[in-house]
C-alpha positions as CSV (number, residue, x, y, z in Angstrom):
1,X,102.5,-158.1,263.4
2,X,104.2,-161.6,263.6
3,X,101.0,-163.2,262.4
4,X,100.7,-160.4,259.4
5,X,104.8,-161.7,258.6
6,X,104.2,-165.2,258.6
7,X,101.0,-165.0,256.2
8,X,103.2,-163.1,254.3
9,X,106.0,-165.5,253.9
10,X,103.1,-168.5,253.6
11,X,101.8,-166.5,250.6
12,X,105.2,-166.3,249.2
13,X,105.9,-169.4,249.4
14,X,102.9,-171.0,248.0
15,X,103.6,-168.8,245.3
16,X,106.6,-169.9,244.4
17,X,105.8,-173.2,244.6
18,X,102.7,-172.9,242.3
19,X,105.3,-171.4,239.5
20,X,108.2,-174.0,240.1
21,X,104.7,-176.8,240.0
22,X,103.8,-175.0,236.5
23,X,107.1,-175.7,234.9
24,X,106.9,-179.2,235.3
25,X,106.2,-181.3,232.2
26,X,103.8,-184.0,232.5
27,X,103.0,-186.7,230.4
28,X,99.9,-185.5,229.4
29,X,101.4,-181.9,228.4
30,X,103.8,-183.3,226.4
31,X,101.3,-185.8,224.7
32,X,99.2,-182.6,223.6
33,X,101.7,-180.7,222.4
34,X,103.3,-184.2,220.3
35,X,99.3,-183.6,219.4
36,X,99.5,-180.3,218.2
37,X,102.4,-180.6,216.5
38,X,101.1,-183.5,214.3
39,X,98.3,-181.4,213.5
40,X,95.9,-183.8,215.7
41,X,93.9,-180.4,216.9
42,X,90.6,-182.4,217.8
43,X,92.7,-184.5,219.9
44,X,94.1,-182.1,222.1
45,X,90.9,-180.5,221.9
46,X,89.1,-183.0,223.5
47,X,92.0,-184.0,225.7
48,X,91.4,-180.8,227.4
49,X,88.7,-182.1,229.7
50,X,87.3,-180.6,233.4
51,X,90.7,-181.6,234.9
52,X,92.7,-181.1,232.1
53,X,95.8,-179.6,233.1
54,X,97.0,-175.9,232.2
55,X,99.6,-176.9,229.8
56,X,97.0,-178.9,228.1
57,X,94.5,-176.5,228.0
58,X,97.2,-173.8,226.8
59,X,98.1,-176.5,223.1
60,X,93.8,-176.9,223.3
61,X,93.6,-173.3,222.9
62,X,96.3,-173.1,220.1
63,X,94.3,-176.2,218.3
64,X,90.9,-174.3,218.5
65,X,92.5,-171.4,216.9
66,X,93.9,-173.6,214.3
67,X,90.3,-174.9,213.8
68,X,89.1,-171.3,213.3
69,X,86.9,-171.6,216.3
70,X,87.7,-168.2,217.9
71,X,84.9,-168.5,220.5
72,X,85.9,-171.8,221.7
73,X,89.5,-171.2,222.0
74,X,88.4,-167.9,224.2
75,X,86.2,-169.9,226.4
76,X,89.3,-172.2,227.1
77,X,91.6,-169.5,227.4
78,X,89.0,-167.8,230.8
79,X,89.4,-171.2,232.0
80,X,93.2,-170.5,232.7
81,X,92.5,-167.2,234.0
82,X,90.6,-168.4,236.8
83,X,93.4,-169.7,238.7
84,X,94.9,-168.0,241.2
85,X,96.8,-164.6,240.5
86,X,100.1,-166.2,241.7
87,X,100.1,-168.7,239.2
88,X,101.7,-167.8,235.8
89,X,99.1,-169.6,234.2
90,X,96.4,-167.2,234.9
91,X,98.4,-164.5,233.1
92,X,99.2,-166.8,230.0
93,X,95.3,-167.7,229.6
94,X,94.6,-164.0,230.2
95,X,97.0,-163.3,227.6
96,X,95.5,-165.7,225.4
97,X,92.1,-163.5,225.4
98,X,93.3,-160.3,225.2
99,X,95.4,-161.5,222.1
100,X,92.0,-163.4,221.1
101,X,90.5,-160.6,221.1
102,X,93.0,-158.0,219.4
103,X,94.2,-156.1,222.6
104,X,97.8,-156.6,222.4
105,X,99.0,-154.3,224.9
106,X,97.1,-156.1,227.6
107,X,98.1,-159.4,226.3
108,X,101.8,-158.3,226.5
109,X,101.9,-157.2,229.7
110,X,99.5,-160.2,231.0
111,X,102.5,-162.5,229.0
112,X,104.9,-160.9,230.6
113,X,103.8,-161.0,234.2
114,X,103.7,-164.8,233.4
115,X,107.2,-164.6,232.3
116,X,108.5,-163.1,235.4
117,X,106.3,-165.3,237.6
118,X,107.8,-168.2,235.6
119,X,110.9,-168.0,234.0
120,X,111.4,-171.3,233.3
121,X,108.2,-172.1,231.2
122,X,108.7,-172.7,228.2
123,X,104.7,-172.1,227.4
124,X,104.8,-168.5,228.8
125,X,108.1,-167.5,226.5
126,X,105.8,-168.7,223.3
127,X,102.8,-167.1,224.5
128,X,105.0,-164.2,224.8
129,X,106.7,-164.6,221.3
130,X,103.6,-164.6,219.6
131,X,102.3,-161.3,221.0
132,X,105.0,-160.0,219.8
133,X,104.5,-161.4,216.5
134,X,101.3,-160.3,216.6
135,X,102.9,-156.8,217.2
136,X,105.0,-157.4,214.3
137,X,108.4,-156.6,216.9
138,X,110.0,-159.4,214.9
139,X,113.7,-159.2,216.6
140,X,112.1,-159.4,220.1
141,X,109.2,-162.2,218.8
142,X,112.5,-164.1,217.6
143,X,114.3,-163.7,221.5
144,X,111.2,-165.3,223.0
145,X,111.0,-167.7,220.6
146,X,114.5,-168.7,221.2
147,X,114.2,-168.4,225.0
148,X,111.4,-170.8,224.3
149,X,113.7,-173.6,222.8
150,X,116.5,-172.8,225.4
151,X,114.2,-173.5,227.9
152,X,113.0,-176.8,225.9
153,X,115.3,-178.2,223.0
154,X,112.4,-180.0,221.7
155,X,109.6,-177.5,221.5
156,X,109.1,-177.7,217.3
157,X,107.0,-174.9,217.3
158,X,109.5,-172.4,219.7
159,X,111.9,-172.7,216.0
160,X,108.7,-172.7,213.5
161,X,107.7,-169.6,215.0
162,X,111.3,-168.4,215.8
163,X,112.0,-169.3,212.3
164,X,109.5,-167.1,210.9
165,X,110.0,-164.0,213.6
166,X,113.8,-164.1,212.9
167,X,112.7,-164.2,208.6
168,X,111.4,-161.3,209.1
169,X,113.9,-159.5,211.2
170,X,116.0,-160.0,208.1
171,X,118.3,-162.6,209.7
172,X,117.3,-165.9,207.3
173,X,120.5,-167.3,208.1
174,X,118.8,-167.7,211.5
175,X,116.0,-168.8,210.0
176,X,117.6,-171.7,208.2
177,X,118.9,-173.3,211.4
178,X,115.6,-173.1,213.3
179,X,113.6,-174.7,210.4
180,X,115.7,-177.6,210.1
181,X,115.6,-178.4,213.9
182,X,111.5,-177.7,213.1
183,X,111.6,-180.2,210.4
184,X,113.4,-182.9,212.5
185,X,111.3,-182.7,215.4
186,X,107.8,-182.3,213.8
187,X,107.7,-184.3,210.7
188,X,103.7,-184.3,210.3
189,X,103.4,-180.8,211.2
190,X,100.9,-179.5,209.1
191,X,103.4,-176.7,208.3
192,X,106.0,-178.6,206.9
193,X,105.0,-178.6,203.3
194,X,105.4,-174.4,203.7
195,X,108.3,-174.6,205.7
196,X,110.3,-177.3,202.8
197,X,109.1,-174.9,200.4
198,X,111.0,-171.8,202.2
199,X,114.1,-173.7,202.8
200,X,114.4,-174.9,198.6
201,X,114.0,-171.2,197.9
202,X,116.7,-170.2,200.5
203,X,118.9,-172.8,199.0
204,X,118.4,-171.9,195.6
205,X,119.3,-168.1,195.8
């Protein structure tokens, strides 16, 4: 019985570990995702090599979606889900598929297992925020969204997205603010062009 306890409390704590290891930010993450935001999606892409980290991997998937390569950004996406089940980044790649792949109420509950394993990573909050999107729940998109940037003041695309979720929850005052933060911190994001255009219009009215 004491042997069965202390495997226990091993397991435990090499969980938790694991999920306080995951919501570290590395150099390497955060070059990927300065990647991403510039719109550098080979980059990242090819960044995201055999020993690529999981928060690499995670902006590589994002990039092959914004390639259009579907199959590619799926085969990345398994490669998160084969680490270990007390890691929140197996549930964020598993996520990943499932929303891949159309099944949104898997990929919600798979987000938010990583959420609750994690809830300090930022990456799992905007996995979760776009499920939701995806869902078209726009109020609780926008909350994860803005956990997101709570968690990280300068994650541009936690207030492009947040921006956008809270647009459509009929809040563009909201909006407004999260745009101009987007605009300051990504300045050759590929969406800024859409984003100027929605601010004039706001302006204008």
């Amino acid at each position: 019985m004491k042997q069965t306890s202390a495997a226990l409390m091993i397991a435990v704590l090499v969980g938790a570990l694991t999920a306080v290891a995951a919501q570290q930010s590395s150099p390497a993450a955060s070059q990927a995702r300065e990647l991403l935001e510039a719109g550098q999606y080979q980059q990242v892409v090819d960044a995201a090599g055999p020993d690529a980290e999981p928060a690499v991997i995670f902006a590589a998937v994002l990039s092959q979606e914004k390639l259009g390569n579907t199959e590619e950004a799926k085969a990345l996406a398994r490669r998160l889900t084969e680490r270990p089940d007390n890691d929140p980044w197996h549930f964020v790649g598993q996520s990943m598929s499932e929303l891949l792949a159309d099944q949104t109420d898997p990929a919600l509950d798979a987000a938010r297992r990583a959420v609750e394993i994690a809830p300090m990573l930022a990456d799992a909050h905007h996995q979760l925020g776009l499920v939701l999107a995806k869902r078209q729940a726009w109020k609780d998109a926008a909350a994860a969204f803005d956990r997101v940037t709570m968690i990280d003041p300068d994650y541009a695309y936690g207030y492009y997205y947040g921006g956008l979720s809270h647009y459509r929850a009929n809040r563009p005052d909201l909006m407004a603010v999260r745009f101009e933060r987007f605009l300051k911190l990504a300045p050759k994001a590929p969406e800024r062009p859409e984003v100027m255009q929605i601010m004039r219009t706001i302006r204008g009215r």
